[in-house]
C-alpha positions as CSV (number, residue, x, y, z in Angstrom):
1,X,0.0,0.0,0.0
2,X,3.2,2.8,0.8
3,X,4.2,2.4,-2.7
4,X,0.6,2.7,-4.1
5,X,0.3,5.5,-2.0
6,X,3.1,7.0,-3.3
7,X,2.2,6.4,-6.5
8,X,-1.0,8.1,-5.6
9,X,0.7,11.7,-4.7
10,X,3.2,11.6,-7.5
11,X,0.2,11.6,-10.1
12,X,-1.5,13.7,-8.3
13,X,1.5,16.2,-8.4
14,X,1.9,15.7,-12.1
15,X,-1.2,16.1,-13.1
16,X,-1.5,19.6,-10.9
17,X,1.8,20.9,-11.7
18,X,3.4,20.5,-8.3
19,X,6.0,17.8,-9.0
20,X,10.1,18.3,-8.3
21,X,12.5,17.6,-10.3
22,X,13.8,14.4,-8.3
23,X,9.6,13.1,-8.6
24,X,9.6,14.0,-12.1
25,X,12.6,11.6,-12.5
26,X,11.4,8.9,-10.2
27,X,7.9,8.6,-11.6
28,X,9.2,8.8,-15.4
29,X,11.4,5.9,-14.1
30,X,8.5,3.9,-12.8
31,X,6.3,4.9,-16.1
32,X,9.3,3.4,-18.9
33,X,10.6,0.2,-16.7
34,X,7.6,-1.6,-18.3
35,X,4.9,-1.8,-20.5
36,X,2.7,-2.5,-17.7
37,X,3.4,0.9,-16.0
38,X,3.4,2.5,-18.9
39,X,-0.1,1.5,-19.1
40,X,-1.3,2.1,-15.9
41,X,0.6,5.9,-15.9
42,X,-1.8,6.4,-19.3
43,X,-5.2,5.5,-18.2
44,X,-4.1,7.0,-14.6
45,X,-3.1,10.2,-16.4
46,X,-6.4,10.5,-18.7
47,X,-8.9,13.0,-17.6
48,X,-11.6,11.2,-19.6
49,X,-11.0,7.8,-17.1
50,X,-10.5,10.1,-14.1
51,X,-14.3,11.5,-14.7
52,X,-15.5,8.4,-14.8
53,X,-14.3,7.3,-11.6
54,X,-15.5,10.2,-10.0
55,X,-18.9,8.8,-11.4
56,X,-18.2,5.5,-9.7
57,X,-17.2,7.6,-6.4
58,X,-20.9,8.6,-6.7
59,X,-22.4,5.5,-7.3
60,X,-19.8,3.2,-5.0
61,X,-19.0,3.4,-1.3
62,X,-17.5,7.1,-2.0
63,X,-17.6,7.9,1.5
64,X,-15.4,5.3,2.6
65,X,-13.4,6.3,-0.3
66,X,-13.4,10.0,0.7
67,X,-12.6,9.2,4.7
68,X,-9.7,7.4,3.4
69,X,-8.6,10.4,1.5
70,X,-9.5,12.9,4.3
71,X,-6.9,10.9,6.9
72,X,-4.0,10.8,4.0
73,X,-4.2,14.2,2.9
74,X,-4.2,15.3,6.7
75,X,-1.2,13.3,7.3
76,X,0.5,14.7,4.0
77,X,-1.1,17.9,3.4
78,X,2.1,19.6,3.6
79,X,4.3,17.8,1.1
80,X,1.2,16.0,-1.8
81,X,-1.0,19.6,-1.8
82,X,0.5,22.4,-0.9
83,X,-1.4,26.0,-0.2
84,X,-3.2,27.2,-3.4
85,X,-6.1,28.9,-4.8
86,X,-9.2,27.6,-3.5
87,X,-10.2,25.9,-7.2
88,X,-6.8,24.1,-7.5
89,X,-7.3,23.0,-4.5
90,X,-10.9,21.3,-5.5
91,X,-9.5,20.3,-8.6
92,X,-6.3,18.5,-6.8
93,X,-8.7,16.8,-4.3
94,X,-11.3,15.2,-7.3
95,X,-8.1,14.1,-9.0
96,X,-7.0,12.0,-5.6
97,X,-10.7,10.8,-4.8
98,X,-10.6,9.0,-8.2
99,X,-6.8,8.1,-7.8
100,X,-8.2,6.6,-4.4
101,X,-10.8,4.7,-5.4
102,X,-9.6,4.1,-9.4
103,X,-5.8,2.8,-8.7
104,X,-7.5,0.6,-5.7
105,X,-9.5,-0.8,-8.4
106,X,-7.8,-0.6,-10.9
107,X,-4.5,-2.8,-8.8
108,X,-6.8,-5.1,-7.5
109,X,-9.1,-6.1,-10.2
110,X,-6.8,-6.1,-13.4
111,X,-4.7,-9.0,-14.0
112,X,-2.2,-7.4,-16.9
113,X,-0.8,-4.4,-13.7
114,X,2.3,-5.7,-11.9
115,X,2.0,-6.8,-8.2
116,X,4.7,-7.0,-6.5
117,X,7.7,-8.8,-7.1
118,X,8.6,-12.2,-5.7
119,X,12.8,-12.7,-5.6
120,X,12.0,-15.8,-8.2
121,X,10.3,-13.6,-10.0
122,X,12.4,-10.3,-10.1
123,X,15.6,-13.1,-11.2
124,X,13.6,-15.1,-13.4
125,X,15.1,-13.5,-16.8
126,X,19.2,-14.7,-15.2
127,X,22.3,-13.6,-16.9
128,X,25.4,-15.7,-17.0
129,X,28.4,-14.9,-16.2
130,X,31.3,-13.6,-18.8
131,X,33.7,-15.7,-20.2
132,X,37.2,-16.1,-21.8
133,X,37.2,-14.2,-25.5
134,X,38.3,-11.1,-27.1
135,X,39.0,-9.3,-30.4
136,X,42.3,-9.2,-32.1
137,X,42.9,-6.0,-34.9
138,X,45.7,-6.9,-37.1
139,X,48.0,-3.9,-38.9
140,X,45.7,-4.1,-42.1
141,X,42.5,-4.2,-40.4
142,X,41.6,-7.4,-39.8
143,X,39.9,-8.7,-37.4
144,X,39.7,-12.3,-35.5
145,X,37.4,-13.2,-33.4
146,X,39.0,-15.6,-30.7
147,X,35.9,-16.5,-28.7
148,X,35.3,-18.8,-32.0
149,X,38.7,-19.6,-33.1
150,X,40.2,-23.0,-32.4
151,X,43.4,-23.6,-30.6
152,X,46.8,-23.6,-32.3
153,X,48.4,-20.9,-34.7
154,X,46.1,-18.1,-36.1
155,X,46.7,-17.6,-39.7
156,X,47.3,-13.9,-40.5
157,X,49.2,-11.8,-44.0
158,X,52.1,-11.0,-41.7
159,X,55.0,-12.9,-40.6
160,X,54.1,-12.8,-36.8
161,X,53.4,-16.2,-35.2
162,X,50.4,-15.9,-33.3
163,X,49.0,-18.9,-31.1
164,X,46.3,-19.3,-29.4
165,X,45.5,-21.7,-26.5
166,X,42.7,-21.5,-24.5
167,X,42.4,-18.0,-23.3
168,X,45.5,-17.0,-24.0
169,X,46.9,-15.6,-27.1
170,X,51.0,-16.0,-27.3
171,X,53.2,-13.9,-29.8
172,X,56.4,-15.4,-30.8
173,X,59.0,-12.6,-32.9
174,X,60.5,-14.6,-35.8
175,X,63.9,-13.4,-37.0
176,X,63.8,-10.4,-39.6
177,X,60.3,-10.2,-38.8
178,X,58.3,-6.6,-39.7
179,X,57.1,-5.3,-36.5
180,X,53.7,-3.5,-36.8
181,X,50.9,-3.6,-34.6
182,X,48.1,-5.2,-33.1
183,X,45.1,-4.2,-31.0
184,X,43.5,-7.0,-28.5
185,X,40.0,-5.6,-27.5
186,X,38.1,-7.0,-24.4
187,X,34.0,-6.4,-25.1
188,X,31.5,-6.2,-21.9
189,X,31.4,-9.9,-20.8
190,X,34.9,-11.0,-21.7
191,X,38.4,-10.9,-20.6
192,X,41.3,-12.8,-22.4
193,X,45.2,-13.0,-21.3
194,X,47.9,-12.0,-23.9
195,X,52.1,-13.0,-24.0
196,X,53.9,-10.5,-25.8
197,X,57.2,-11.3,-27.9
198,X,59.3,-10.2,-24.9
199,X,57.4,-12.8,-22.7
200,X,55.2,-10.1,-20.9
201,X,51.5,-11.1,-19.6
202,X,48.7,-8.7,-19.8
203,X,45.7,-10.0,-18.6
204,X,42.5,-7.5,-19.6
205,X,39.3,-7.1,-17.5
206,X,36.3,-6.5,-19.7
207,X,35.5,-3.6,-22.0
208,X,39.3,-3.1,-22.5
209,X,42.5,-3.0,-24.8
210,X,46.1,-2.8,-25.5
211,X,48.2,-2.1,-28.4
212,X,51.2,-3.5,-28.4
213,X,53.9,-4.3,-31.4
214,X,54.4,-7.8,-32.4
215,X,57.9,-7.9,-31.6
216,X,60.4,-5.1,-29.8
217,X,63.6,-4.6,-32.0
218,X,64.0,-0.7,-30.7
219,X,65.6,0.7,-27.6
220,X,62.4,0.0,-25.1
221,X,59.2,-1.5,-25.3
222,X,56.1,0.5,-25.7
223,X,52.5,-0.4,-25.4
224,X,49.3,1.6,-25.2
225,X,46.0,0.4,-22.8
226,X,42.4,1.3,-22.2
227,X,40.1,0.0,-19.3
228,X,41.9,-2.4,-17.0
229,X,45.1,-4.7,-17.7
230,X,47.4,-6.5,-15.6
231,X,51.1,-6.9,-16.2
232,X,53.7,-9.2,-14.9
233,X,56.5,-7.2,-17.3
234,X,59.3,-9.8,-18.1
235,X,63.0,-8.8,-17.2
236,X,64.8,-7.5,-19.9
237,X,67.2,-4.3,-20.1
238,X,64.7,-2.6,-22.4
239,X,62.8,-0.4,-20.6
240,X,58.8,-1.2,-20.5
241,X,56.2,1.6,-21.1
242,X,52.6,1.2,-20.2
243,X,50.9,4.2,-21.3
244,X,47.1,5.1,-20.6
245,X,45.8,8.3,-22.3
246,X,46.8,10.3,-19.3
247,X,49.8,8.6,-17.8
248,X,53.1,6.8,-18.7
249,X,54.0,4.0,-16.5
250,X,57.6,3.1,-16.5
251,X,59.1,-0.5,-15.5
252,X,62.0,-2.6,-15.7
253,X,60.6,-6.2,-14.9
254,X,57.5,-6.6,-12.2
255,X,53.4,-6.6,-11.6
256,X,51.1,-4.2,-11.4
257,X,47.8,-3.2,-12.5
258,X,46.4,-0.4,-14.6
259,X,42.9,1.1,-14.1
260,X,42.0,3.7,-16.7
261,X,38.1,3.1,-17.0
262,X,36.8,6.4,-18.4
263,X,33.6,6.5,-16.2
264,X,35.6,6.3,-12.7
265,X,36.6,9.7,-13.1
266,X,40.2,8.6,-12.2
267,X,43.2,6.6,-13.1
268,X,44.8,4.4,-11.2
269,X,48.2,2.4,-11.0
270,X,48.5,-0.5,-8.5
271,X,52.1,-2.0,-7.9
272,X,52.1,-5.7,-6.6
273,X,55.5,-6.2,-7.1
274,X,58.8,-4.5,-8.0
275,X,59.1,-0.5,-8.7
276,X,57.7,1.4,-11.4
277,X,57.5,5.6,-12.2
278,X,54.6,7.1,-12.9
279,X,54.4,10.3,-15.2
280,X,52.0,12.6,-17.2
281,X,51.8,12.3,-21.0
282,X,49.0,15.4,-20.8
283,X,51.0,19.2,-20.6
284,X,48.7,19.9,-17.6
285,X,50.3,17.1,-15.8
286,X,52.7,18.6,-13.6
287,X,54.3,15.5,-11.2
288,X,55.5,12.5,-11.0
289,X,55.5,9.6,-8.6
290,X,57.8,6.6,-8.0
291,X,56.0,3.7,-6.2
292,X,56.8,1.0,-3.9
293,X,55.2,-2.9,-3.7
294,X,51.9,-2.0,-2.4
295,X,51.2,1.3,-3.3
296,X,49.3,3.3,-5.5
297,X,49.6,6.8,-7.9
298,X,45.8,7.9,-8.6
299,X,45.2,10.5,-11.3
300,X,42.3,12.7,-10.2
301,X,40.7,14.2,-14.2
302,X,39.6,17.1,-12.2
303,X,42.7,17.9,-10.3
304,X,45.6,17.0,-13.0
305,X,47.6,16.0,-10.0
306,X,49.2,12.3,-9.6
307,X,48.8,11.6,-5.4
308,X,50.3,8.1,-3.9
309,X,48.6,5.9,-1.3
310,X,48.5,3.1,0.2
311,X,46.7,0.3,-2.2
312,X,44.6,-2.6,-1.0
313,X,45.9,-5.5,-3.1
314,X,43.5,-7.6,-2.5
315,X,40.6,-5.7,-4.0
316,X,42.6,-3.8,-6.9
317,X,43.5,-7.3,-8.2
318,X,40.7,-9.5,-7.4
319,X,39.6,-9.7,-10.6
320,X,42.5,-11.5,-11.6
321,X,41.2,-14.3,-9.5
322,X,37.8,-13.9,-11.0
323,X,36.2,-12.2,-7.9
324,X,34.7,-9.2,-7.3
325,X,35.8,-7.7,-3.6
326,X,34.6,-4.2,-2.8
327,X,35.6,-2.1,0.2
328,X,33.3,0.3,1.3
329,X,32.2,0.8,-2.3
330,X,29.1,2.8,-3.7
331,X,26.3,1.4,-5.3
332,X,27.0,3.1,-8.5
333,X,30.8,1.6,-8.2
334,X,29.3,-1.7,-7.7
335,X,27.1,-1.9,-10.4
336,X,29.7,-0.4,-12.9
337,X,31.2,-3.7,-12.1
338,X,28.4,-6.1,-12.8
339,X,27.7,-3.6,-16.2
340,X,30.9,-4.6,-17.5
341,X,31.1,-8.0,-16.8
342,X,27.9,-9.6,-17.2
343,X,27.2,-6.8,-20.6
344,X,23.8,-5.7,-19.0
345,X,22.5,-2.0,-18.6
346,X,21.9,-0.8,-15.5
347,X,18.7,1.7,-14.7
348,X,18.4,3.6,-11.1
349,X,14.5,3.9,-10.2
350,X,16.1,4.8,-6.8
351,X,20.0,5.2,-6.3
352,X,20.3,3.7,-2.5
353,X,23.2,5.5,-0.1
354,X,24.7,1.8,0.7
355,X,28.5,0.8,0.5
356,X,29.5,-2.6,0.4
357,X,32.3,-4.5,1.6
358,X,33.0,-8.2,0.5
359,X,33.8,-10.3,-2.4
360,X,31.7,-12.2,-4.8
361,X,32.7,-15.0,-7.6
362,X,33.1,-13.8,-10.7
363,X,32.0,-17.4,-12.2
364,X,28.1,-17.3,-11.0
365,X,24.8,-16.0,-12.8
366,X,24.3,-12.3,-11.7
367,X,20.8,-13.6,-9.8
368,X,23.3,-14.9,-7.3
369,X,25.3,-11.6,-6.8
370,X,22.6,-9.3,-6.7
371,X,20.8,-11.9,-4.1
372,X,24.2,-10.9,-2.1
373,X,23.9,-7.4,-2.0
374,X,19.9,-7.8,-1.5
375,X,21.1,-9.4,2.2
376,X,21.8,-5.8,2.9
377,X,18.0,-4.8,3.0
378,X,18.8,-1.9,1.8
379,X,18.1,-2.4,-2.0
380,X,16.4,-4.6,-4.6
381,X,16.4,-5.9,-8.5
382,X,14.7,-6.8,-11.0
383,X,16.8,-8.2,-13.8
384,X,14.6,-7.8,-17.3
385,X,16.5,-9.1,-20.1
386,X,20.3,-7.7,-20.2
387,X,18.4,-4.3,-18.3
388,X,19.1,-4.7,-14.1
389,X,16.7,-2.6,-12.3
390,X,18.0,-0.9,-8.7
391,X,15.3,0.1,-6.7
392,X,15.2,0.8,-2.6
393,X,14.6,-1.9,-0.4
C-alpha cells in the first residue's frame, strides 16, 4: 500500500503541476521500466478515465473512499498539496478521490498491472556470467574473433606467429620479422590474457584493450591500454612503457595493474611487485611519482595532480582471481562492475546510499550476486533481459 500511495501523490503532483525535479525523474522511471506501468501511468493520467471514476465515487462506497482520502491528505497535506487557490485546491482533491478509489481498483481487479515482485520472479530472466574471449585487430585491419577460433596458430598476411591456447593468445617474434601492430580488445562480458614477444603477460578485464607491437627490435618497449590490464612485465634491459591516455608508467621487470576506465573519473596504478614511475603524457600534468610494492599513484581528471597511497591488493586485483571484492564501495561503483562483466545496462529507479564490503565469484549468474547485496535490505532488483533494475529496499 506505501508504494501505491506514493504512487498516488506523484500523479496527483503531475497532473497539478506540483512535482520536483527528483519526482519528475522517479515517476518517469516507474512509467518506462515496463509496459505494464506504462499502461497504468496512461489510463491513470487520462482526464476522460478520471471522470469516470468520480462517477463511480458517486455510485460506489465514495464515502469510505473520501474518509480514506480525508486521513492521507491530513497526514500529508504539507508535502502532496501544498497551499493554493481555493479551485486548485478542488480540482487536486477530485483528482486523488478518483486516484483513491480508481488505482485501488484498478491494482486489485486487473490482471495485466504488476503486483509485487517475488525474488523468483524479479531473477527469473538470469544472466550468466562472462567468459574467456576477445578481439584481435591486425596492422591491415583485420579482425579475429578468438571467442570462435580453435586452438593452435592463427593464420594472418604478416609474418608474426600468433598462437592461441585457451584463453591466452601468445606472440612469438621470428627473426627479420616486420614489427607493426596489433590491438586485443576485451567487449562487456569478456576478458582474455595476452604474451607478448618479450614474454610479458597482460591480462585485460572487460570492456578493455592494449596495443602492443608484435615484436620489440627498438631501444624499449612500448604499449598503449584502455580500461583495465594487468602486467607481470618480463626482465629485460629494455625499458617497459605502459601508457594510458593520461599517464606513462615506466618498468623494468615486475606486476602491477592499470585502471583507466573512463567512467571512474580517475586513473589508477596498482604496484604488486617491483618498482615502477609514474608520469603525465597530458602538458597539464605537472608530477611525478615513484611507487613501492603496495602502493598506488591515482590520477584525479579534475585535479591533473598524480597523489600516492597506500593500495589494497586484494581488491585492486581481485579480478584476476575472477572475484569481485569491494571495500566500502558505492552502489554506482558496484554496479559499474556487474555492467561490465555480465554486458547488461543498468537503470536507477532509486539510487540507495549503501557501500558494500565483500567479495563475490566472478564465475556465478548475476541472480546470485545481486541476491548478495539484497542481504543488505537496503536495495532490490529486477533483472529484465540484459536491463538490471535498482530500486530501494
Amino acid at each position: 500500500m506505501a508504494e501505491q500511495m506514493q504512487l498516488d501523490q506523484l500523479i496527483i503532483k503531475y497532473l497539478t503541476g506540483e512535482l520536483s525535479e527528483t519526482e519528475r525523474v522517479f515517476l518517469f522511471s516507474w512509467r518506462d521500466s515496463s509496459a505494464g506501468n506504462q499502461s497504468t501511468f496512461d489510463r491513470l493520467t487520462n482526464t476522460e478515465w478520471l471522470g469516470q471514476q468520480l462517477e463511480l465515487m458517486v455510485a460506489a462506497d465514495k464515502e469510505a473512499a473520501w474518509s480514506r482520502f480525508q486521513s492521507e491528505q491530513a497526514a500529508n497535506q504539507a508535502t502532496v498539496i501544498p497551499l493554493r487557490p481555493r479551485r486548485r485546491y478542488y480540482w487536486a482533491a477530485a483528482i486523488a478521490a478518483a486516484l483513491v478509489i480508481g488505482i485501488g481498483y484498478w491494482y486489485v481487479s486487473r490482471p495485466d498491472i504488476p503486483q509485487p515482485l517475488s525474488q523468483v520472479e524479479r531473477f527469473r530472466n538470469d544472466v550468466p556470467p562472462g567468459q574467456e574471449g576477445a578481439v584481435l585487430t591486425t596492422a591491415d585491419g583485420a579482425k579475429v574473433l578468438l571467442d570462435s577460433v580453435t586452438d593452435g596458430r592463427i593464420p594472418v598476411k604478416e609474418k608474426a606467429v600468433m598462437i592461441k591456447e585457451g584463453g591466452q593468445l601468445s606472440y612469438q617474434a621470428p627473426a627479420n620479422a616486420a614489427t607493426v601492430y596489433h590491438t586485443l580488445t576485451t567487449p562487456k562480458g569478456r576478458k582474455f590474457r595476452l604474451r607478448l614477444a618479450d614474454g610479458t603477460v597482460a591480462l585485460l578485464n572487460a570492456e578493455s584493450s592494449i596495443t602492443f607491437p608484435t615484436a620489440f627490435p627498438g631501444a624499449a618497449r612500448e604499449v598503449t591500454t584502455t580500461g583495465e590490464v594487468y602486467f607481470e612485465v618480463a626482465k629485460n634491459n629494455k625499458p617497459f612503457l605502459a601508457k594510458t591516455q593520461l599517464l606513462e608508467v615506466k618498468v623494468m621487470g615486475t606486476h602491477f595493474n592499470v585502471n583507466s576506465y573512463t567512467n571512474n573519473g580517475q586513473t589508477r596504478i596498482t604496484l604488486a611487485e617491483g618498482a615502477v614511475q609514474v608520469a603525465g603524457i597530458a602538458a597539464t600534468i605537472e608530477n611525478k611519482v615513484r611507487l613501492s610494492p603496495g602502493e598506488a599513484a591515482i590520477l584525479n581528471s579534475n585535479s591533473g595532480r598524480i597523489v600516492t597511497q597506500k593500495a589494497d591488493l586484494e581488491e585492486a586485483l581481485a579480478w584476476t582471481n575472477n572475484l569481485f571484492s569491494f571495500n566500502n564501495a558505492g552502489i554506482e561503483e558496484v554496479m559499474r562492475q556487474l555492467e561490465r562483466w555480465y554486458d547488461i545496462e543498468v537503470v536507477y529507479q532509486q539510487t540507495p546510499n549503501l557501500h558494500f564490503s565483500g567479495s563475490i565469484p566472478m564465475n556465478v549468474n548475476i541472480s546470485t550476486a545481486l541476491k548478495v547485496l539484497e542481504l543488505t535490505k537496503g536495495v532490490t532488483f529486477i533483472v529484465d533481459g540484459r536491463k538490471v533494475i535498482v530500486m530501494g529496499s
